[in-house]
KOLFILUM-422975 format. One line per 2 residues: number of its first residue (from 1); for each residue x, z, y of C-alpha. Coordinates in steps of 0.1 Angstrom, whole numbers. Each point is the difference from the previous one (the first is absolute). Layout:
NUM) X:Z:Y  ...;
//
This chain:
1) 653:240:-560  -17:12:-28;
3) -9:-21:-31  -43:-4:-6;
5) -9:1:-31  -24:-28:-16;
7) -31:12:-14  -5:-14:-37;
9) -33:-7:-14  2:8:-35;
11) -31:-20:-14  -24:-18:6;
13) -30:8:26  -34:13:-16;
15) -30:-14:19  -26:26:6;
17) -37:-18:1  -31:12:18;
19) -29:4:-20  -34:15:-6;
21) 1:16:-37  37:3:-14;
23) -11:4:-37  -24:-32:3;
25) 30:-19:22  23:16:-35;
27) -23:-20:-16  -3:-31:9;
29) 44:-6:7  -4:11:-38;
31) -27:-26:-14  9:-33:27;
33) 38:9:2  10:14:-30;
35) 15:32:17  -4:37:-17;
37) -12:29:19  26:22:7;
39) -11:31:16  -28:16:22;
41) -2:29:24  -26:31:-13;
43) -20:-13:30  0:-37:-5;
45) 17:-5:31  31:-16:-8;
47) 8:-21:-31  22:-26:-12;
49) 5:-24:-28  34:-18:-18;
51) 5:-36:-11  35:-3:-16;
53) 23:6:32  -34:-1:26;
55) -14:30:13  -32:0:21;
57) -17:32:17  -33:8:12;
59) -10:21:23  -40:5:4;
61) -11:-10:38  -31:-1:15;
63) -17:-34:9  6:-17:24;
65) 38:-3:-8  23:-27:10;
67) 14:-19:-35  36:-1:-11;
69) 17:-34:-2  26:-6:-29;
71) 17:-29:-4  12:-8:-40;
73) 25:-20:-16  -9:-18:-31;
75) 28:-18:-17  -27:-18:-21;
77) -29:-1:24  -19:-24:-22;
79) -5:23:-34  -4:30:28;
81) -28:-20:18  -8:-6:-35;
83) -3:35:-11  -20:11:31;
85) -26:-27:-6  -4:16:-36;
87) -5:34:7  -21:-7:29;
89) 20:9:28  -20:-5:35;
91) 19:-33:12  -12:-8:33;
93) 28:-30:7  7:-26:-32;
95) 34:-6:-5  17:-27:20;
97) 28:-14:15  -3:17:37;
99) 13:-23:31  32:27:2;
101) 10:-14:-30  -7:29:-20;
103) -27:-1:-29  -21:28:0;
105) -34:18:-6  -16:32:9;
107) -15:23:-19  -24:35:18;
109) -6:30:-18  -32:21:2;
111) 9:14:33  11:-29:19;
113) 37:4:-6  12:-36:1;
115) 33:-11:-24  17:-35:5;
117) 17:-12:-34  22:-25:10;
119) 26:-19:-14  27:-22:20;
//
């Protein structure tokens, strides 16, 4: 009986978000998250920007679009909820100790996408 190979994943997965304008989603992951803007197609279809080992695309959809859900680790979650505050990320739940056990906020971009920083 033959032998099956495992597949290896060789790094980590690069979420792709939905959104309407990729230059103005470039943006704003540069000015709230401190990302740089890596790359964009000729036709502003596809772009992408780089935060230390993170990598985000974009890819330009037309409305209505269904968000992306990401879920975050924080190892300090307080100086990150911290941060956020400061350069005016869009919180729309405070940090808190959630009944899971888990403390947690959540943070939506522009177009809806919705990231859980979480730490626990």
């Amino acid at each position: 009986m033959p032998t099956q190979q495992k597949l290896l994943i060789a790094g980590q997965p690069i979420p792709e978000l939905p959104v309407a304008d990729v230059e103005r989603a470039q943006q704003h992951y540069r000015d709230i998250f401190n990302f740089e803007i890596a790359w964009l197609t000729p036709g502003k279809e596809i772009g992408a920007v780089t935060n230390g080992t993170a990598t985000i695309f974009f890819r330009r959809r037309e409305a209505p679009f269904e968000p992306a859900i990401h879920w975050v680790f924080a190892e300090d979650i307080d100086a990150t909820y911290q941060d956020l505050q400061t350069t005016g990320a869009n919180i729309v739940d405070p940090l808190e100790l959630k009944p899971w056990g888990i403390r947690q906020f959540t943070v939506q971009d522009l177009d809806g996408n919705i990231f859980y920083f979480h730490h626990g």
